[in-house]
Jmol script that loads the backbone (N, CA, C; Angstrom):
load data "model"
ATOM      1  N   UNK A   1     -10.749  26.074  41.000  1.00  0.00           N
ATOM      2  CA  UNK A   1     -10.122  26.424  42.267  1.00  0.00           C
ATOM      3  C   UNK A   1      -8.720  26.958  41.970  1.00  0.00           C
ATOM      4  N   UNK A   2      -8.258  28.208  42.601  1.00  0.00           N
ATOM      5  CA  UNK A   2      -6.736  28.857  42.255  1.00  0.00           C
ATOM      6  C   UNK A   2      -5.814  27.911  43.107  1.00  0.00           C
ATOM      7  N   UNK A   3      -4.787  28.073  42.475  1.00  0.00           N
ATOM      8  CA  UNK A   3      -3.317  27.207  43.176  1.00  0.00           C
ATOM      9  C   UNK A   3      -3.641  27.783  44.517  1.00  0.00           C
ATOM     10  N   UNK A   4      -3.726  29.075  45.133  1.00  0.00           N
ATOM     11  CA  UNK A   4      -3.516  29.414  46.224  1.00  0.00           C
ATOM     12  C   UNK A   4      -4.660  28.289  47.379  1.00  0.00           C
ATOM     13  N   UNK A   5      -5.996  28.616  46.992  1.00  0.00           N
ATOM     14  CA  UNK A   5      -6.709  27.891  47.432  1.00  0.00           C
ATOM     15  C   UNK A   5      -6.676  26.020  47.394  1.00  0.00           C
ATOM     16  N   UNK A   6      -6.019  25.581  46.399  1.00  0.00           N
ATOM     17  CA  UNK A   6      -5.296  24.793  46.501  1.00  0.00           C
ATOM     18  C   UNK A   6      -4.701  24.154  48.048  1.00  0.00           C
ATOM     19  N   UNK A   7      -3.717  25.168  47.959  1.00  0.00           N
ATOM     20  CA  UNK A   7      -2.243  25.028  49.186  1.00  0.00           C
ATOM     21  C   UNK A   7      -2.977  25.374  50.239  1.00  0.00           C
ATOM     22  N   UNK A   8      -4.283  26.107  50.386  1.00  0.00           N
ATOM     23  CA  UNK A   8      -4.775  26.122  51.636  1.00  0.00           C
ATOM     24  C   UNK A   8      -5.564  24.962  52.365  1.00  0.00           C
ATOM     25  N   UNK A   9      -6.475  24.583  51.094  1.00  0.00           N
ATOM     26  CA  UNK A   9      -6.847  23.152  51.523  1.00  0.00           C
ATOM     27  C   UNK A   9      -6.083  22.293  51.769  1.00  0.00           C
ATOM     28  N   UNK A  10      -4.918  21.683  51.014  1.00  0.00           N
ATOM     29  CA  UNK A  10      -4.022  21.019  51.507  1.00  0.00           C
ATOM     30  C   UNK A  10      -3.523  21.117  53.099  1.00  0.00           C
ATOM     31  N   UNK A  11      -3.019  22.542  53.192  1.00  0.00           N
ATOM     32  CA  UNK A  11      -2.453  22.878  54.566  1.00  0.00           C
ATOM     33  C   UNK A  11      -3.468  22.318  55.928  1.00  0.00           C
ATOM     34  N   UNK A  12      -4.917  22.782  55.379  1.00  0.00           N
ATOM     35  CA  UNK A  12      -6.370  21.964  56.331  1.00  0.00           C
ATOM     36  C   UNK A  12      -6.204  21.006  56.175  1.00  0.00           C
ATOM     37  N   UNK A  13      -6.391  20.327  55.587  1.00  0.00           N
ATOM     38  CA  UNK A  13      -6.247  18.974  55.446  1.00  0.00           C
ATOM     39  C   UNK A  13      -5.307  17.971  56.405  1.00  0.00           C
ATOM     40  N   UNK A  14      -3.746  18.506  56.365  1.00  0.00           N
ATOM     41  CA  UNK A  14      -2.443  18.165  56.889  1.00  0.00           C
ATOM     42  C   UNK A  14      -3.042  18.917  58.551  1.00  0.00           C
ATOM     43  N   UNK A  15      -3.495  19.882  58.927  1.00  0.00           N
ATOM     44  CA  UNK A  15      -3.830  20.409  59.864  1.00  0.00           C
ATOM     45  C   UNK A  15      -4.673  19.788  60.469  1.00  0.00           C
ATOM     46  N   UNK A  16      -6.073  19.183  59.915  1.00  0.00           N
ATOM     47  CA  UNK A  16      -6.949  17.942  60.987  1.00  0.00           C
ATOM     48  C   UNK A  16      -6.311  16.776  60.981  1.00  0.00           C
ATOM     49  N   UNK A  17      -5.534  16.419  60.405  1.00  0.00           N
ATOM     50  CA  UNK A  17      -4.770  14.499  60.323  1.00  0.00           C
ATOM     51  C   UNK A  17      -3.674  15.116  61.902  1.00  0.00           C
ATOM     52  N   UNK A  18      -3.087  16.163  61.945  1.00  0.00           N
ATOM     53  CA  UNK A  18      -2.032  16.854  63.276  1.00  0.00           C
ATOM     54  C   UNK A  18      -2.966  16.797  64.601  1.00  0.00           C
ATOM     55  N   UNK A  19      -3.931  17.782  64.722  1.00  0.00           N
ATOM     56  CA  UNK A  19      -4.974  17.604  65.389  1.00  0.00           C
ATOM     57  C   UNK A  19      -5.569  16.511  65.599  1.00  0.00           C
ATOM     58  N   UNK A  20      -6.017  15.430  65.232  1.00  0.00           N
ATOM     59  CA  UNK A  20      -6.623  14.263  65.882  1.00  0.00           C
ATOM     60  C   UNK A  20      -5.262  13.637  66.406  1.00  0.00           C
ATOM     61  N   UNK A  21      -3.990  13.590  65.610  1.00  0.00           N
ATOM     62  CA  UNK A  21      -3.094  12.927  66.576  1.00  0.00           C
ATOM     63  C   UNK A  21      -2.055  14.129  66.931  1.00  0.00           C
ATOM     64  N   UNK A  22      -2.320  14.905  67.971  1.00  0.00           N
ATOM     65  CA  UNK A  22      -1.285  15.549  68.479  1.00  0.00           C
ATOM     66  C   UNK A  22       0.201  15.088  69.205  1.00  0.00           C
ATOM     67  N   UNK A  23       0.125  14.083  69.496  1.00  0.00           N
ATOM     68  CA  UNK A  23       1.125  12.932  69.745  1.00  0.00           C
ATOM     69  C   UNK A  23       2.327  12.718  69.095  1.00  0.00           C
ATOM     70  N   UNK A  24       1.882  12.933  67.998  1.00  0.00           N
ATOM     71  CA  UNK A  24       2.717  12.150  66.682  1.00  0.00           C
ATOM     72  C   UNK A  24       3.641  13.671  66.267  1.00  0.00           C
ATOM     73  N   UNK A  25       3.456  14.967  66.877  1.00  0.00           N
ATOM     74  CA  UNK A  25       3.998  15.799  65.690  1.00  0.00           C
ATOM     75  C   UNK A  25       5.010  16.812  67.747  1.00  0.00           C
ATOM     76  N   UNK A  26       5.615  17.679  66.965  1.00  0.00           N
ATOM     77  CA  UNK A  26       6.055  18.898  67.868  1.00  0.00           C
ATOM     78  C   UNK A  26       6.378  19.966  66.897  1.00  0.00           C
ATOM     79  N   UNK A  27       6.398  21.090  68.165  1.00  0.00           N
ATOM     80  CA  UNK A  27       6.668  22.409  67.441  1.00  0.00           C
ATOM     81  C   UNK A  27       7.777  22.153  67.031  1.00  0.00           C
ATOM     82  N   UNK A  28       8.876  23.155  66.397  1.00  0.00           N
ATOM     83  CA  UNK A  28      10.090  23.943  66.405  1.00  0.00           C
ATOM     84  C   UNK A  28       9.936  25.149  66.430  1.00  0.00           C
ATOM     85  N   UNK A  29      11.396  24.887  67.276  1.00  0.00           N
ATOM     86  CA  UNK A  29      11.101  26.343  68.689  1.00  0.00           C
ATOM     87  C   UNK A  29      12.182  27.673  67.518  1.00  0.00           C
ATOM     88  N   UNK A  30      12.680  27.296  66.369  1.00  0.00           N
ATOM     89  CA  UNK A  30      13.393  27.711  65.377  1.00  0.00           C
ATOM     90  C   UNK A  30      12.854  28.166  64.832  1.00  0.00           C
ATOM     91  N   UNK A  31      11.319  28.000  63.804  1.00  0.00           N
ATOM     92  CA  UNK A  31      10.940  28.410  62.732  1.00  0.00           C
ATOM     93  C   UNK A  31       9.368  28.294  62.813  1.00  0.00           C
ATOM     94  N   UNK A  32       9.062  27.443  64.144  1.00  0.00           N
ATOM     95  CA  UNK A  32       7.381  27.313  64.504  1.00  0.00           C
ATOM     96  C   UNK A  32       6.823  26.161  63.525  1.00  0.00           C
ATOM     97  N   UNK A  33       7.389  25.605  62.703  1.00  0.00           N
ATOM     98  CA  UNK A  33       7.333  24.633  61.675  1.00  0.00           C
ATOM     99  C   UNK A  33       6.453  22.860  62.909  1.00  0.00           C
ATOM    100  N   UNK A  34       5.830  22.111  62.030  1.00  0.00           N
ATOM    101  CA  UNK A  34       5.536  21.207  62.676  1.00  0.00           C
ATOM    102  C   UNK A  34       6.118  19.983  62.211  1.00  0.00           C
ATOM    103  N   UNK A  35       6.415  19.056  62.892  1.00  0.00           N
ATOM    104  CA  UNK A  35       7.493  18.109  62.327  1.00  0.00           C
ATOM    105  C   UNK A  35       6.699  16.878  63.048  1.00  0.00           C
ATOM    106  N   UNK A  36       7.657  15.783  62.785  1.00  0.00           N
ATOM    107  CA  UNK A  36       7.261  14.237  63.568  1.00  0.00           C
ATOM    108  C   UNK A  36       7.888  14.446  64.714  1.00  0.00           C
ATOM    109  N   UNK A  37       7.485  13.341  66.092  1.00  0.00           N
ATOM    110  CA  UNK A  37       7.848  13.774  67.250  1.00  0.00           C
ATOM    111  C   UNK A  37       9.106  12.994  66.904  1.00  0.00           C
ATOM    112  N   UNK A  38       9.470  12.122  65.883  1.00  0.00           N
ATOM    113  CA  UNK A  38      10.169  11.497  65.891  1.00  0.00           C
ATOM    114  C   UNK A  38      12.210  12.279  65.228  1.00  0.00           C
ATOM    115  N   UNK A  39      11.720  13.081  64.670  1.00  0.00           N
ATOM    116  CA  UNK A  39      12.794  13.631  64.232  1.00  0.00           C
ATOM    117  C   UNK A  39      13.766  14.543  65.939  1.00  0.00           C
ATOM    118  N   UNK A  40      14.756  14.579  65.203  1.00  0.00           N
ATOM    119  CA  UNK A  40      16.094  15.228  66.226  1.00  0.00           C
ATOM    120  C   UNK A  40      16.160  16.729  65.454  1.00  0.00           C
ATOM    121  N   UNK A  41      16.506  16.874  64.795  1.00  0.00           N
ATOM    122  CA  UNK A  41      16.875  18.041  63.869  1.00  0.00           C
ATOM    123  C   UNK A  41      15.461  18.345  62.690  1.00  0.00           C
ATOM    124  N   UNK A  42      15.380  19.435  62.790  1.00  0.00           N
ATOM    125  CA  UNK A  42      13.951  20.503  62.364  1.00  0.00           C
ATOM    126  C   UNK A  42      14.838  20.094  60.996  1.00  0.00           C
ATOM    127  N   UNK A  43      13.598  19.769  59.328  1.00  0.00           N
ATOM    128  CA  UNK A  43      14.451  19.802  58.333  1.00  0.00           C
ATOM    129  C   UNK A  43      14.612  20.941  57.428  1.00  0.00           C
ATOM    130  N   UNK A  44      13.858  22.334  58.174  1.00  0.00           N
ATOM    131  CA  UNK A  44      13.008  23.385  57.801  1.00  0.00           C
ATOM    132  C   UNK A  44      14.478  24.252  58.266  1.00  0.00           C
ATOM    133  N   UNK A  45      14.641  24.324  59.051  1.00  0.00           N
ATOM    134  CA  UNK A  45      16.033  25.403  59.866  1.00  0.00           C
ATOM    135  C   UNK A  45      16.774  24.968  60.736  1.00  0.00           C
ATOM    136  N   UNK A  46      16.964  23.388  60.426  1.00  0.00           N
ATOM    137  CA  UNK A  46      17.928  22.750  61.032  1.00  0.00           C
ATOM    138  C   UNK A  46      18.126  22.980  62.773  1.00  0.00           C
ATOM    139  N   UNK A  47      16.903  23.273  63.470  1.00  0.00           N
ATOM    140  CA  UNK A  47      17.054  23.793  64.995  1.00  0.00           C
ATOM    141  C   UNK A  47      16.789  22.268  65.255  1.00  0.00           C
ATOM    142  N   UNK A  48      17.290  22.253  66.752  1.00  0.00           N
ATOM    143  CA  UNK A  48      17.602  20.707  67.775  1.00  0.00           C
ATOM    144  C   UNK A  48      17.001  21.343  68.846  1.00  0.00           C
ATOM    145  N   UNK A  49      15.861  22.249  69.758  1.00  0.00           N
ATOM    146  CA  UNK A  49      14.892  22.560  70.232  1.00  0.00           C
ATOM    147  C   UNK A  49      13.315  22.425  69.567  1.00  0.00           C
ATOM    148  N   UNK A  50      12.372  21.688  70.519  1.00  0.00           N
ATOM    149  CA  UNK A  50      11.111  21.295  70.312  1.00  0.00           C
ATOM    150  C   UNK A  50      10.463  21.493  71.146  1.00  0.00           C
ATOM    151  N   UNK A  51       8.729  22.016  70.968  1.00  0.00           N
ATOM    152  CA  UNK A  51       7.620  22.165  72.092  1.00  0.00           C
ATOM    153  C   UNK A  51       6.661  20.873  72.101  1.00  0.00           C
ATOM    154  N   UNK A  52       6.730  19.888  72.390  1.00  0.00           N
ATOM    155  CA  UNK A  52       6.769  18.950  72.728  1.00  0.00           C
ATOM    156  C   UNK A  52       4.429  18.523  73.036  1.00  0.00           C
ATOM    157  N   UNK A  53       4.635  19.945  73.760  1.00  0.00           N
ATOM    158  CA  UNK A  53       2.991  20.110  74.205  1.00  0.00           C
ATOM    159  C   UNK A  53       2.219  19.832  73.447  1.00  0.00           C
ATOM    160  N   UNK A  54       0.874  18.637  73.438  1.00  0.00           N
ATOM    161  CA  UNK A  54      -0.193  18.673  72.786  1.00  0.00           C
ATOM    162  C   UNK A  54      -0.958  19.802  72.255  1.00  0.00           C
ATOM    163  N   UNK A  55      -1.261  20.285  73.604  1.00  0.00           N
ATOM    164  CA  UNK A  55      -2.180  21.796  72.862  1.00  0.00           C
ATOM    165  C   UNK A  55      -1.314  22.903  72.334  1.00  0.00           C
ATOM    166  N   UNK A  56       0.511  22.883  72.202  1.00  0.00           N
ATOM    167  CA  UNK A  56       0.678  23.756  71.503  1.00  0.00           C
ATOM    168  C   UNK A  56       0.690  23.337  70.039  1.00  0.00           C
ATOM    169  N   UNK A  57       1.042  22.085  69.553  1.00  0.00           N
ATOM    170  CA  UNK A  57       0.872  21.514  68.726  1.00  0.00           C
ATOM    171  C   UNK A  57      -0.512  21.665  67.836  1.00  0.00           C
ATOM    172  N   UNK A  58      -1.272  21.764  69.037  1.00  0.00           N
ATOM    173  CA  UNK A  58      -2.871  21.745  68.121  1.00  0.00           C
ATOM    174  C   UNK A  58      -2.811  23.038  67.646  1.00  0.00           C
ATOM    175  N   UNK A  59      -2.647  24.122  68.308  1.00  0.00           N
ATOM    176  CA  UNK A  59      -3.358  25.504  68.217  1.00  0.00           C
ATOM    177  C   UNK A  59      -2.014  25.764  67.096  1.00  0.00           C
ATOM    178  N   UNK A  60      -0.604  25.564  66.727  1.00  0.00           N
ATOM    179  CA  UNK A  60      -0.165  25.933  65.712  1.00  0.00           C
ATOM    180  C   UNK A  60      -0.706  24.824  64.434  1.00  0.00           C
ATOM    181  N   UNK A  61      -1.328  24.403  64.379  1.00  0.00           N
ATOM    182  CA  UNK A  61      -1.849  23.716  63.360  1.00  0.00           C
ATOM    183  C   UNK A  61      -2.883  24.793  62.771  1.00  0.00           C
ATOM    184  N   UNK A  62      -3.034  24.732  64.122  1.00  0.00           N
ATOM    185  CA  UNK A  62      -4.932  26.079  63.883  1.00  0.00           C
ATOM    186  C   UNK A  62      -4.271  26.841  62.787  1.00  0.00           C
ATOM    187  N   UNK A  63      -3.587  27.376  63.657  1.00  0.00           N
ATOM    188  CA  UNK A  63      -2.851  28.663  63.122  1.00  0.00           C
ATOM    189  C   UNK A  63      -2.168  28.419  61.345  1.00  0.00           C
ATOM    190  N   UNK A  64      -1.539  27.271  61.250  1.00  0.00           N
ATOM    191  CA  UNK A  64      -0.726  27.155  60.398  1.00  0.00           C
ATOM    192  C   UNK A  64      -1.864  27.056  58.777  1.00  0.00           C
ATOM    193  N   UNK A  65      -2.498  26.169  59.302  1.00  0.00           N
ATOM    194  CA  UNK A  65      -4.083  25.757  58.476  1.00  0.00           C
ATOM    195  C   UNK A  65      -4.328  27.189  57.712  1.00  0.00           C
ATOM    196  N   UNK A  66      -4.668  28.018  58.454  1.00  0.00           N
ATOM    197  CA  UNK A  66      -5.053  29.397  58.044  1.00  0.00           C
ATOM    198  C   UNK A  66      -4.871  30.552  57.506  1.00  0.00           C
ATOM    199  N   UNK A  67      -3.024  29.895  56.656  1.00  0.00           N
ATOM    200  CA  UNK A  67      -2.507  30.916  56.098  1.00  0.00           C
ATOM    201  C   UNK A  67      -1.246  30.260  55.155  1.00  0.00           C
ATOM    202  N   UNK A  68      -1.005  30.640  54.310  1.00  0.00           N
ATOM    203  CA  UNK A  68      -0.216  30.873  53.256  1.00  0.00           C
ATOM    204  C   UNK A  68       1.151  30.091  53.845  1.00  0.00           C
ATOM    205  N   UNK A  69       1.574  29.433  53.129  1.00  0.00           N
ATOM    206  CA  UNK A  69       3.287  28.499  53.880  1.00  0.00           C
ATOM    207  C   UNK A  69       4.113  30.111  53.657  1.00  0.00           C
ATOM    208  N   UNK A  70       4.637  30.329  54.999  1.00  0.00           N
ATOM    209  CA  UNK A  70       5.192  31.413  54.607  1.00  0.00           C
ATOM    210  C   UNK A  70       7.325  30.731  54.428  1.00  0.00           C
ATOM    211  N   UNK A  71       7.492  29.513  55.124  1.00  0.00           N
ATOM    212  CA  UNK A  71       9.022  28.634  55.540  1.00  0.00           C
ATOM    213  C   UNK A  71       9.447  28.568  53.749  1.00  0.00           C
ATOM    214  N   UNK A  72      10.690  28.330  53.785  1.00  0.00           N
ATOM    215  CA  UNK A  72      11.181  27.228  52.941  1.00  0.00           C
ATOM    216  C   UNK A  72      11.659  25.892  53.105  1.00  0.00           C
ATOM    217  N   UNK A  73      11.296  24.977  52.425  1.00  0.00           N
ATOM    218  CA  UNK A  73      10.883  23.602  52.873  1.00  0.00           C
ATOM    219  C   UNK A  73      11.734  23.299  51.684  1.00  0.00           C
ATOM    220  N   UNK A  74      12.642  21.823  52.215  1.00  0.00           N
ATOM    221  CA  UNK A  74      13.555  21.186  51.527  1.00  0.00           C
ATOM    222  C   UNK A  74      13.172  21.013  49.947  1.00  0.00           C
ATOM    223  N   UNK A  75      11.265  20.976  49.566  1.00  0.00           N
ATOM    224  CA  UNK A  75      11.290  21.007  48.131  1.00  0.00           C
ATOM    225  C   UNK A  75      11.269  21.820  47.594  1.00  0.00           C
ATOM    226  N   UNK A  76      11.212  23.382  48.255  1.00  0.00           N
ATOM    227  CA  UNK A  76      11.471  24.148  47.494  1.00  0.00           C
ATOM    228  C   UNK A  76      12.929  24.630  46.748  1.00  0.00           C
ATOM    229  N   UNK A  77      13.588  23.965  47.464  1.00  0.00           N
ATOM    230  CA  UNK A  77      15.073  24.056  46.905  1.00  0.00           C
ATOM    231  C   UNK A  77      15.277  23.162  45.628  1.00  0.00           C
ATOM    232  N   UNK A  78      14.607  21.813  45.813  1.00  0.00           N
ATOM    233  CA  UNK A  78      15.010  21.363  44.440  1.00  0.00           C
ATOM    234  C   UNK A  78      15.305  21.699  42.969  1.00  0.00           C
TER     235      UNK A  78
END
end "model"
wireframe off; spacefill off
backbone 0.3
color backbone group
């Protein structure tokens, strides 16, 4: 299996655990990134706006599942 296919399964993976609990996560309205409902500040682009909605939550999962991490994410900086 290639790294790429890899990071896609992973991303599915992280994408049905979001989907069964839509509850638990929100958009950011900054970078479209999915986070805990629990955070204040996005750790992706630092935005303090959130979409809060179940089904938008689900359908960017859909979405997110289905393609390549395009963000930079705090480990890529390490």
């Amino acid at each position: 299996m290639s790294k790429e296919n890899i990071a896609l399964a992973e991303r599915a993976k992280r994408a049905r655990r979001i989907v069964k609990n839509p509850a638990l996560y929100k958009v950011c309205f900054g970078c479209d990134s999915i986070v805990a409902s629990k955070v204040n500040i996005c750790p992706n682009c630092h935005a303090y706006r959130f979409e809060c909605d179940e089904d938008r939550v689900i359908d960017q999962a859909r979405v997110l599942s289905m393609r390549e991490q395009h963000s930079v994410v705090a480990e890529d900086l390490l």
